[in-house]
C-alpha positions in Angstrom: 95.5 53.0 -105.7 91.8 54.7 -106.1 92.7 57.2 -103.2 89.1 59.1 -104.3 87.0 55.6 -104.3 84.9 56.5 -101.5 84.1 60.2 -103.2 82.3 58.1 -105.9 80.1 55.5 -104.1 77.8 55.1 -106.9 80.9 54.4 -109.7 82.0 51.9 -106.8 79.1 50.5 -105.8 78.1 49.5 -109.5 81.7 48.1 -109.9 81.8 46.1 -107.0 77.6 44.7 -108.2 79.2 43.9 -111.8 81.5 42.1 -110.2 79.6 39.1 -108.3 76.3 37.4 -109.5 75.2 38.6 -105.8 76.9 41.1 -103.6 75.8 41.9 -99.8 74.3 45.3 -99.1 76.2 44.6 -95.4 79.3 44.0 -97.3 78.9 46.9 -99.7 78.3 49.2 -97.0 82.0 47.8 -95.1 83.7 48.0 -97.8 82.8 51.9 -98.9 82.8 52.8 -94.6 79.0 53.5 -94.6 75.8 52.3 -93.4 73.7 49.9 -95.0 70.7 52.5 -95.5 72.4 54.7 -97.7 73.7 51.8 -99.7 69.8 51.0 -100.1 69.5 54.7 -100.6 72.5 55.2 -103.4 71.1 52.1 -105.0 68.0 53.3 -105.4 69.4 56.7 -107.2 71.8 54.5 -109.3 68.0 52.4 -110.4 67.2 56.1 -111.2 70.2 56.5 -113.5 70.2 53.5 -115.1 67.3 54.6 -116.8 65.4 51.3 -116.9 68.2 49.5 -119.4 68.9 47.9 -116.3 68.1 47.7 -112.8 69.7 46.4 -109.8 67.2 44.0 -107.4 67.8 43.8 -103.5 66.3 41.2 -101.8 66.9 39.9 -98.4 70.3 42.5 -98.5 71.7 40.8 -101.3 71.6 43.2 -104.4 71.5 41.8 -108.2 72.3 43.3 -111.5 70.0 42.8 -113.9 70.3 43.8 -118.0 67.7 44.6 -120.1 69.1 46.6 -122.7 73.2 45.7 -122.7 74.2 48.5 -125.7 72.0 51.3 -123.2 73.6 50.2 -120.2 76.8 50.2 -121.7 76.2 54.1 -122.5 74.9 55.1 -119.3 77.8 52.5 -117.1 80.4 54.7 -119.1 78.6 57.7 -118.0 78.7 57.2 -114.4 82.3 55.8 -114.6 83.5 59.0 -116.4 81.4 61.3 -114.0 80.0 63.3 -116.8 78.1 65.8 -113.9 81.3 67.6 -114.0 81.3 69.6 -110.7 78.7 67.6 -109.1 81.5 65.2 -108.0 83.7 65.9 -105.1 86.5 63.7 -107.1 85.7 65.4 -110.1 86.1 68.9 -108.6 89.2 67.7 -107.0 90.5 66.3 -110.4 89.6 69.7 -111.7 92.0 71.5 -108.7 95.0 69.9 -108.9 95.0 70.4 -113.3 94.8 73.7 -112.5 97.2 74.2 -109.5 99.9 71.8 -111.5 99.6 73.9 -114.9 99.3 77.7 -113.3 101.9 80.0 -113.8 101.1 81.7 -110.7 99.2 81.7 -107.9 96.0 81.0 -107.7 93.1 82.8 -105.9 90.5 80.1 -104.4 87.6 82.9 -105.5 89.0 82.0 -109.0 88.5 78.4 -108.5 85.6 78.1 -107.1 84.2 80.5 -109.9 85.3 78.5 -112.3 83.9 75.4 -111.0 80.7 77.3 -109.9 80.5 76.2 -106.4 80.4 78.0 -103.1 84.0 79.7 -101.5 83.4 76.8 -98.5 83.2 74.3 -100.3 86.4 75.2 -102.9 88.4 75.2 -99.5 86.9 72.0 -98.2 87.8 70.1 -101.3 90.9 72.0 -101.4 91.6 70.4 -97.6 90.6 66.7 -99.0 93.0 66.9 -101.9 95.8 68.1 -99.4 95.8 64.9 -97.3 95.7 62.9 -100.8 98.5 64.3 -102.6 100.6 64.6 -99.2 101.3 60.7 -99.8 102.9 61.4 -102.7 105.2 64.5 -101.4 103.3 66.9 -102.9 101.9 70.0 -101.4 99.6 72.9 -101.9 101.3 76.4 -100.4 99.7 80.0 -99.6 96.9 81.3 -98.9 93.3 81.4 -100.2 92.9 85.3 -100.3 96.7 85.3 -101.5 96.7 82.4 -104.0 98.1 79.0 -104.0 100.6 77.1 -105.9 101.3 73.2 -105.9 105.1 72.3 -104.8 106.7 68.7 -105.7 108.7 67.6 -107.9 107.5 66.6 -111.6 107.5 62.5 -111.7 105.4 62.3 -107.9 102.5 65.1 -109.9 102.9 62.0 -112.9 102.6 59.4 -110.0 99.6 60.8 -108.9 97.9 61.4 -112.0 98.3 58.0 -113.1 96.9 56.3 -110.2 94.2 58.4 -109.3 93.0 60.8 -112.3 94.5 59.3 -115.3 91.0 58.8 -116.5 89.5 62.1 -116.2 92.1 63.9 -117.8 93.7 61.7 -120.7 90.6 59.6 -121.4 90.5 60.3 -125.2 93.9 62.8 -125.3 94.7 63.4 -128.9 98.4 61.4 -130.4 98.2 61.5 -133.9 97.9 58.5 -136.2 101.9 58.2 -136.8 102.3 58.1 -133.0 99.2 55.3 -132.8 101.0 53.2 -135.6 103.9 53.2 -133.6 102.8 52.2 -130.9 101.1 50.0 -132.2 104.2 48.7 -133.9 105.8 48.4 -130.3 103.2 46.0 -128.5 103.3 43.8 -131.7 106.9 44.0 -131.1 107.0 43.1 -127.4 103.8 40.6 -128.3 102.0 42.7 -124.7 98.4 42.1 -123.9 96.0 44.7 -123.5 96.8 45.1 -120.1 100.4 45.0 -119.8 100.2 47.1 -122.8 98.0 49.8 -121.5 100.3 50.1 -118.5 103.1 51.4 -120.9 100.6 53.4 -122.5 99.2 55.6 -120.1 102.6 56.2 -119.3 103.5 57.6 -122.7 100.6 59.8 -123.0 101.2 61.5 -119.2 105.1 62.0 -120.5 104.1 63.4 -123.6 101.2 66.0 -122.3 104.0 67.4 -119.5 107.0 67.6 -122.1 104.6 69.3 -124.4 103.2 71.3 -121.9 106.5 72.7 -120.7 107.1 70.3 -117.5 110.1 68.3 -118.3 111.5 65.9 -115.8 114.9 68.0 -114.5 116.5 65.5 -111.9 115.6 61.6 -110.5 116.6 60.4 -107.5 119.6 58.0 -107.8 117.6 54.5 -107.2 115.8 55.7 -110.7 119.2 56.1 -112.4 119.8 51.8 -112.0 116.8 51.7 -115.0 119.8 53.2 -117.3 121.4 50.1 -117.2 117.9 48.0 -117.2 117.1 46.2 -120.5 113.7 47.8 -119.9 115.8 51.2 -121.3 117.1 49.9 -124.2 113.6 49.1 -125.0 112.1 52.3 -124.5 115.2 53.9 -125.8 114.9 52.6 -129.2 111.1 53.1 -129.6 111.3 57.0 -128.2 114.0 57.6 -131.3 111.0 56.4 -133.2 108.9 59.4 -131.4 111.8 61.9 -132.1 111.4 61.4 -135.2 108.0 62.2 -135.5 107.7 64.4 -133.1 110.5 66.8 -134.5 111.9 67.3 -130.8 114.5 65.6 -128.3 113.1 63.2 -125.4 115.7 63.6 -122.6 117.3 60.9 -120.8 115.2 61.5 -117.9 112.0 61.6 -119.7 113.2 58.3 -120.8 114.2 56.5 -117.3 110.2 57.6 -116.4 109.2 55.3 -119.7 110.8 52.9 -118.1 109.5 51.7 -114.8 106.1 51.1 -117.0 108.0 48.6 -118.8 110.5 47.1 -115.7 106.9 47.1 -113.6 104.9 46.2 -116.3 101.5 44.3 -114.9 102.8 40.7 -116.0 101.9 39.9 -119.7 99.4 36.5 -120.8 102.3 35.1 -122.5 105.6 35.6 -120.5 107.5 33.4 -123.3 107.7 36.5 -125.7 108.9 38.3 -123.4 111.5 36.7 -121.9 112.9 37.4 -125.0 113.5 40.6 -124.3 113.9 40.9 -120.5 115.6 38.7 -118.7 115.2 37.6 -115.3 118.3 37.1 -112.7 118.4 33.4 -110.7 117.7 35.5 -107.6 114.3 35.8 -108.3 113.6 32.5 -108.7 115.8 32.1 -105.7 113.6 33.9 -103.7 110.6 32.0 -104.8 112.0 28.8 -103.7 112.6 30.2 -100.3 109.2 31.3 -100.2 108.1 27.8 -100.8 109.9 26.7 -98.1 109.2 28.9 -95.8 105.1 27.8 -96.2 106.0 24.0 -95.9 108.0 25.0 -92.6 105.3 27.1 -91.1 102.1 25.2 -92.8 103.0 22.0 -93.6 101.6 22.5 -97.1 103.8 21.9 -100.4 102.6 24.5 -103.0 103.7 23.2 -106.0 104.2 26.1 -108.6 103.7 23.9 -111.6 103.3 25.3 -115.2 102.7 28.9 -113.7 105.9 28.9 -112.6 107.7 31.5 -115.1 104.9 33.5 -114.9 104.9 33.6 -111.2 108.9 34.7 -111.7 108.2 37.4 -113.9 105.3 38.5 -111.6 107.5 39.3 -108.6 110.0 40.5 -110.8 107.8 43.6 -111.9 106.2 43.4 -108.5 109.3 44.7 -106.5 110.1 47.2 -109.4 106.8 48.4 -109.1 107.5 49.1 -105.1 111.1 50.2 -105.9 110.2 52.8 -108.2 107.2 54.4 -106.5 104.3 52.8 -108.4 101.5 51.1 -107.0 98.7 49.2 -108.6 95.3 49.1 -107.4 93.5 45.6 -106.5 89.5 45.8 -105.7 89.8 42.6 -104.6 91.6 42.5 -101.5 88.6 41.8 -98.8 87.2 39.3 -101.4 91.1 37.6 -101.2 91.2 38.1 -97.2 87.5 36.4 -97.2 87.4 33.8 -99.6 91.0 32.6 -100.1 92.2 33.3 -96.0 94.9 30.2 -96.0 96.3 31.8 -100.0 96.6 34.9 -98.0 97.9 33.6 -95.2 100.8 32.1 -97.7 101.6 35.3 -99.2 101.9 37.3 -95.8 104.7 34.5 -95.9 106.1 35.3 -99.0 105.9 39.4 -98.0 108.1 38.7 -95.4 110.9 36.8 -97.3 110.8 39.6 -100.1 110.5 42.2 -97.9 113.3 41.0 -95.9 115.5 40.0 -99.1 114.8 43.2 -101.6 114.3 46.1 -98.7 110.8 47.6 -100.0 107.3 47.6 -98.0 104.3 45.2 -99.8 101.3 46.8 -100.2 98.0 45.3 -99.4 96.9 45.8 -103.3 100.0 43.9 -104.4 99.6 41.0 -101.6 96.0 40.4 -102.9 97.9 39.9 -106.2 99.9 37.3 -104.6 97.4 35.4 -103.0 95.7 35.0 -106.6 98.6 33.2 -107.5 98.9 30.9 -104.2 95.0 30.6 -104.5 95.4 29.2 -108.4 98.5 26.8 -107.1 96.7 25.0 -104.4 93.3 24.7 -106.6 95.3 23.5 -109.4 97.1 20.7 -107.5 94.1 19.2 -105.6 93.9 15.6 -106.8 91.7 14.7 -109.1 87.9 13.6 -108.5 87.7 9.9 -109.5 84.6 8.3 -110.1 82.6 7.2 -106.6 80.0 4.9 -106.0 77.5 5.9 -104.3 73.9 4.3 -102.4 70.8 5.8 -102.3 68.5 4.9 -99.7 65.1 6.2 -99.7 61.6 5.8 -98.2 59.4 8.0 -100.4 60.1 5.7 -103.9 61.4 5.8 -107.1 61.2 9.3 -108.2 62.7 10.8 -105.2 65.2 8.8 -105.7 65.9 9.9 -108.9 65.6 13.0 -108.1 68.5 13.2 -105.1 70.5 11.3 -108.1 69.9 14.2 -110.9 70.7 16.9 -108.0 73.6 15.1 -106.9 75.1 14.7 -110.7 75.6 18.4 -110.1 78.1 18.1 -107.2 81.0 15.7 -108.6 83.1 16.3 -111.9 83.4 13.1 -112.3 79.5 11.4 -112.9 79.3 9.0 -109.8 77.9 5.3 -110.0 74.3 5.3 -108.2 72.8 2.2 -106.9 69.3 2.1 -105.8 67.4 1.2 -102.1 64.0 1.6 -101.5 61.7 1.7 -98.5 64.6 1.4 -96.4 65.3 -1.7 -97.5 69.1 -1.5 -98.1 72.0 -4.6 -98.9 73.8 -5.4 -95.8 76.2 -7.1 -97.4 77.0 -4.3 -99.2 77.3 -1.5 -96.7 81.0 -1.3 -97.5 81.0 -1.7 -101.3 80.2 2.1 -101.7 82.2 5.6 -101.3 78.9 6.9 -100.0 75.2 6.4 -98.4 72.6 8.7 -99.3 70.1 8.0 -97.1 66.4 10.1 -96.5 65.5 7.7 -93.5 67.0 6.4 -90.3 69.5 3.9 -91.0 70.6 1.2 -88.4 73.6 -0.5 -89.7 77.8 -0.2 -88.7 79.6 0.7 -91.6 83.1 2.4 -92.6 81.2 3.8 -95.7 80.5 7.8 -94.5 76.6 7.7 -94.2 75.0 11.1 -95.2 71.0 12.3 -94.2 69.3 14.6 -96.4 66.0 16.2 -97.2 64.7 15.0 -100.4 64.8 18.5 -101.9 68.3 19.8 -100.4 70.3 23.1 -100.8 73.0 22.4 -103.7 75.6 24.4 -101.8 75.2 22.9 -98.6 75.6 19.2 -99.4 78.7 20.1 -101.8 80.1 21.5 -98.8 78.8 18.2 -96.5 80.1 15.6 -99.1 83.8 17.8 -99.1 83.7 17.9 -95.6 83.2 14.2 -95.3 85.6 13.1 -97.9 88.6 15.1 -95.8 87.8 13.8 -92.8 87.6 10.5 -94.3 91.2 11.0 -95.5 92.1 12.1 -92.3 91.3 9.1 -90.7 87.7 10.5 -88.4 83.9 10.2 -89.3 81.3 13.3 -89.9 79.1 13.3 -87.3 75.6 14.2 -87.7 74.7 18.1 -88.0 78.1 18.9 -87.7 79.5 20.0 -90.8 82.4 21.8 -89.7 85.5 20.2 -90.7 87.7 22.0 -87.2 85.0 21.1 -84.9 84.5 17.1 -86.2 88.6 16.9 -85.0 87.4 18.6 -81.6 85.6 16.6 -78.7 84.7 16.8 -75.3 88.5 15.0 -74.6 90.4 17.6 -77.1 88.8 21.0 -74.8 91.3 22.6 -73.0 91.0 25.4 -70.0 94.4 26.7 -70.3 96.5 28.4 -66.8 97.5 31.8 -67.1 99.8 31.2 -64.3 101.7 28.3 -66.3 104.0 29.3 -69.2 102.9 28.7 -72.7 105.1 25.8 -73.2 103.8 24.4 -70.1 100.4 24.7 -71.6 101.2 23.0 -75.1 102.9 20.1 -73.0 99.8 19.2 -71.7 97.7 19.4 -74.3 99.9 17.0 -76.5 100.7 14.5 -73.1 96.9 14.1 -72.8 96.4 13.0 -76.7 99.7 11.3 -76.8 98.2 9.1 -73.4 94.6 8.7 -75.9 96.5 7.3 -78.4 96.2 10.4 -80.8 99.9 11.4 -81.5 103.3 9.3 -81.2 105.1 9.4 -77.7 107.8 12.3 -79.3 105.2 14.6 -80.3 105.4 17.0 -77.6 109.1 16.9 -77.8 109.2 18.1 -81.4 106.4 20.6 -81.1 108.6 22.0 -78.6 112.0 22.3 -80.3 109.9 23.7 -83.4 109.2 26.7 -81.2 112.4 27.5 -80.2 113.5 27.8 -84.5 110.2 29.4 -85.3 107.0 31.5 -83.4 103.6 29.2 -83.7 101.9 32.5 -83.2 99.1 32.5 -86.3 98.2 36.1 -85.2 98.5 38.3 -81.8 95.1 36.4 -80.6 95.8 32.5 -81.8 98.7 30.4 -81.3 99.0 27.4 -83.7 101.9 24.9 -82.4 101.8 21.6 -85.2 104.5 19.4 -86.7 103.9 15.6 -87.7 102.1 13.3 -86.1 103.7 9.6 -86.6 100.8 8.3 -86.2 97.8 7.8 -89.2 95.4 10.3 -87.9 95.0 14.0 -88.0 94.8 15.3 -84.4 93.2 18.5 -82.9 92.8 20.2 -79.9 91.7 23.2 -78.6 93.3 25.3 -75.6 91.5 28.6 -74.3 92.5 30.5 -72.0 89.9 32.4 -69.8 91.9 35.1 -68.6 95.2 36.4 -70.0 98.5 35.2 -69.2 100.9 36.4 -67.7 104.0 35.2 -69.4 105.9 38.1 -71.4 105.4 37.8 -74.9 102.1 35.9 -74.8 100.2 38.4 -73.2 97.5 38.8 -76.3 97.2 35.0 -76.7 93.4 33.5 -76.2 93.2 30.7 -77.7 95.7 28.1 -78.4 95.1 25.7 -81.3 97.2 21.8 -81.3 97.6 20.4 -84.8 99.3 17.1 -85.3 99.9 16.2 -89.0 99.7 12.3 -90.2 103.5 11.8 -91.6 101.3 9.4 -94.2 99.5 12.2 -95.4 99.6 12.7 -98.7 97.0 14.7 -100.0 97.3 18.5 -98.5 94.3 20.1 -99.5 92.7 18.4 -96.5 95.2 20.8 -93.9 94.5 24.0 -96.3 90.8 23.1 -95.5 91.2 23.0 -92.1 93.6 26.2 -91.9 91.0 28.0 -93.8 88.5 27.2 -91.1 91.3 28.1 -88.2 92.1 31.7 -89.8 88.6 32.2 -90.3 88.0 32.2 -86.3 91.2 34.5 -86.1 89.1 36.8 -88.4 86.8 38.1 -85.5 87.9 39.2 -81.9 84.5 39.4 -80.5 84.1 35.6 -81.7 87.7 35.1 -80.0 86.3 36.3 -77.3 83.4 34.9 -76.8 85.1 31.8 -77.7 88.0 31.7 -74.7 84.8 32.3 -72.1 83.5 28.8 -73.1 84.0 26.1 -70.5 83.6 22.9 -72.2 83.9 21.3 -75.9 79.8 21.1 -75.9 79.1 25.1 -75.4 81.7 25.8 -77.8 79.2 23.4 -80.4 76.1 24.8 -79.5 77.3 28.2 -80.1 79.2 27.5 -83.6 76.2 25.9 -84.8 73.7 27.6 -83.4 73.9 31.4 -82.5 77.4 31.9 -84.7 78.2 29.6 -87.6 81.3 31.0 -88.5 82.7 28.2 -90.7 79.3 29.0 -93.0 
């Protein structure tokens, strides 16, 4: 938890640039609560810094890291990261506040401390203010009065709690163990076979523990929930190694000081290789218990199966540490929440479900850092079990001859996995007889023919991205029994038509509403005669509610097709508990659907328009099917 982030926008906004081959200057400037100009205008002072090793390009408000010298941008990255301008830093002055406050003996003056740090009285007292509100998370508080002097009040493991989630760096970066306390610890992640990461975890921890012994700030008392890591295995684990330390260190480690070593080992971030150990910390069946309910919960309220595969253990072991870490106080930070929320919206969407079901079952709040965490492993699942590509065959139909031809066929090569099968028309003159022989038509000119194969109209130089997206969209829509139809490459709004848009009545009940919607597709020949029945009795077991703004009542469709329709409603209703609902989204499921990554396609698109009120909005004022299309495609592509 980087509660200073935003003190450091030039540290963040190179992380955030390292981090993607192209990051928006838009998104930059959302993410650190500023404006785009002085993103522009802190990347133009970082340019300065880097001191032409490297240089960061904007163009079009999309900014680019380039490296010309990696060993002297190495130097000056570390630099920036460790703030070497001391007191230049907000963060680092505030760093430099609570070391003193936690290690004075008395009071202290703030003419002292803003001497010291050799900055103005006001702004000693403003920082002073800031670091208030920040430590005030973790119980801690700063007493007195500036002309009287001020002490820091908390107890001893909340100051640790802080430090090591917020200032850990800046005060232990290179702190001095000796080389018989290295070797052992060295010894001990050999011994527990921990990666760097899990084993850096464990590591800062020791340092912060030895530093405040050392330093005369022993642990005195834990709350009870602390005292259950006595009888952890993670104690008997730190317990032998810190008889190790005694030994060196020529003085006694409390029991206390102990139990603090412990929740870095009982929250440890999960190790590469969980099979070592498992060897040494054992998981209960509740875990995995849990797990499974989680998994059940999505298939009830998604109709997706996540299957865990091979990850599985690992996925064990990661909650496992996960709700210690909540349990015992100690949170994690993840930079890549909005990136999670953004680009993997129906793997969020899963682990809000699986937040609810742990949160419910174990009593402790998720935080948003630790969510992102478990939509990384919800995103890996459902990429992992997407079927895979088989080799296609695919027509090229083009008017301009041979070399365009082979040119659409090299760019294409690029899209598939799997090398495709290419078969060659020219000047429009294309097989009839073998219209339905392919996977694909390619075509660069206006075809007249029927055909089941999905027919696909490109430029003859084409955006890679795009048709990747085209060629996915068609392929689900195909296995969801529909065509693609031209300039709509929206998988949600090929399942809509003119017949499918709904003006909903506020004065009619929700139910009411749904009824209708699935009698007018079940009398189209959409969805099975019972379909309306079952949507119905699914409500009354569990809320279709996707958030405040969207409901989202589906269950399976007996019939081969996937079915959608769209309900708005223009004004709000007025039945209690749907008050905040605008739009109302019909999903039936084929029962002979096999393949799911077609519905996590088509949720992603669905939780991307719940994303955006003022699209809601603008959305529940439309009065037919075709304004709806004209403004997704043309003023606000949303599904982009």
């Amino acid at each position: 938890m980087e509660l200073f982030n935003n003190e450091n926008r030039i540290s963040s906004i190179l992380k955030n640039i390292e981090m993607q081959s192209v990051c928006s200057v838009e998104k930059l400037a959302g993410k650190l609560n500023v404006s785009a100009k002085t993103i522009r205008n802190d990347i133009k002072e970082l340019n300065y810094l880097l001191g032409g090793y490297a240089m960061i390009s904007m163009n079009k408000g999309d900014c680019k890291l380039i490296v010309f010298d990696q060993k002297g941008f190495q130097e000056i990255r570390n630099k920036i990261f460790q703030q070497d301008d001391f007191f230049n830093s907000p963060q680092t002055r505030m760093t430099y506040l609570f070391w003193q406050l936690i290690n004075a003996e008395e009071p202290y003056l703030t003419d002292d401390l803003s001497e010291e740090m050799k900055v103005g009285r006001t702004t000693a007292i403003s920082d002073l203010n800031k670091l208030r509100k920040i430590i005030g998370k973790y119980q801690l508080k700063i007493k007195g009065k500036a002309n009287t002097g001020l002490k820091l009040v908390g107890d001893e493991l909340h100051i640790r709690l802080f430090i090591l989630e917020n200032i850990y760096e800046q005060l232990y970066l290179n702190f001095p163990l000796g080389a018989e306390v290295r070797e052992k610890l060295s010894d001990f992640q050999k011994k527990l076979s921990l990666d760097a990461l899990g084993f850096g975890f464990f590591y800062r921890f020791f340092v912060v523990m030895i530093q405040r012994i050392e330093s005369g700030h022993v642990i005195q008392e834990l709350d009870e929930k602390y005292m259950d890591l006595y009888q952890n295995q993670a104690y008997s684990i730190v317990d032998e190694f810190l008889d190790e330390i005694e030994n060196v260190k020529a003085y006694e480690i409390p029991k206390e000081e102990r139990i603090f070593l412990c929740i870095s080992v009982a929250g440890m971030r999960t190790p590469a290789n969980t099979r070592e150990i498992e060897q040494k910390i054992s998981v209960s069946e509740d875990v995995a218990d849990m797990i499974i309910e989680m998994l059940d919960r999505i298939h009830t309220e998604l109709d997706v199966t996540v299957i865990a595969n091979e990850l599985f253990d690992d996925f064990v072991y990661h909650i496992f540490f996960m709700i210690n870490r909540l349990k015992y106080g100690l949170h994690i930070h993840n930079p890549m929440i909005d990136d999670f929320k953004n680009q993997y919206s129906v793997a969020y969407k899963m682990a809000e479900i699986g937040k609810e079901v742990i949160e419910k079952r174990e009593g402790i709040t998720i935080t948003e850092d630790e969510m992102a965490f478990l939509a990384a492993y919800f995103g890996v699942f459902l990429i992992e079990q997407e079927p895979e590509e088989k080799r296609c065959r695919i027509a090229i139909v083009c008017g301009s001859g041979k070399i365009i031809g082979r040119l659409i066929e090299n760019q294409l090569k690029r899209i598939f996995d799997v090398e495709p099968e290419f078969e060659f028309f020219y000047n429009g003159n294309f097989a009839e007889h073998k219209k339905n022989t392919f996977d694909y038509i390619v075509t660069t000119t206006e075809l007249n023919l029927e055909t089941e194969t999905p027919v696909i109209f490109m430029d003859e130089v084409f955006d890679k991205e795009y048709i990747q997206k085209k060629f996915h969209n068609i392929k689900y829509l195909a296995d969801a029994g529909h065509d693609i139809r031209r300039g709509i490459d929206s998988l949600f709004m090929n399942l809509l038509d003119e017949n499918r848009f709904f003006i909903l009545n506020q004065e009619k009940s929700y139910d009411e509403n749904v009824r209708i919607m699935a009698e007018t597709l079940m009398s189209q020949g959409e969805l099975d005669t019972e379909f309306a029945d079952r949507v119905e009795k699914r409500e009354k077991y569990s809320t279709m509610i996707l958030n405040q703004n969207i409901a989202f009542p589906h269950t399976r469709n007996m019939l081969p097709k996937l079915s959608l329709a769209l309900g708005v409603y223009p004004k709000p209703p007025k039945e209690k508990g749907y008050e905040e609902v605008k739009l109302v989204i019909l999903l039936g499921i084929p029962e002979s659907m096999e393949d799911d990554t077609v519905l996590v396609r088509l949720y992603d698109e669905i939780l991307m328009i719940g994303k955006d009120v003022k699209v809601i909005d603008k959305i529940r004022s439309m009065k037919s099917y075709k304004e709806l299309l004209l403004y997704i495609t043309e003023e606000n592509n949303i599904f982009k």
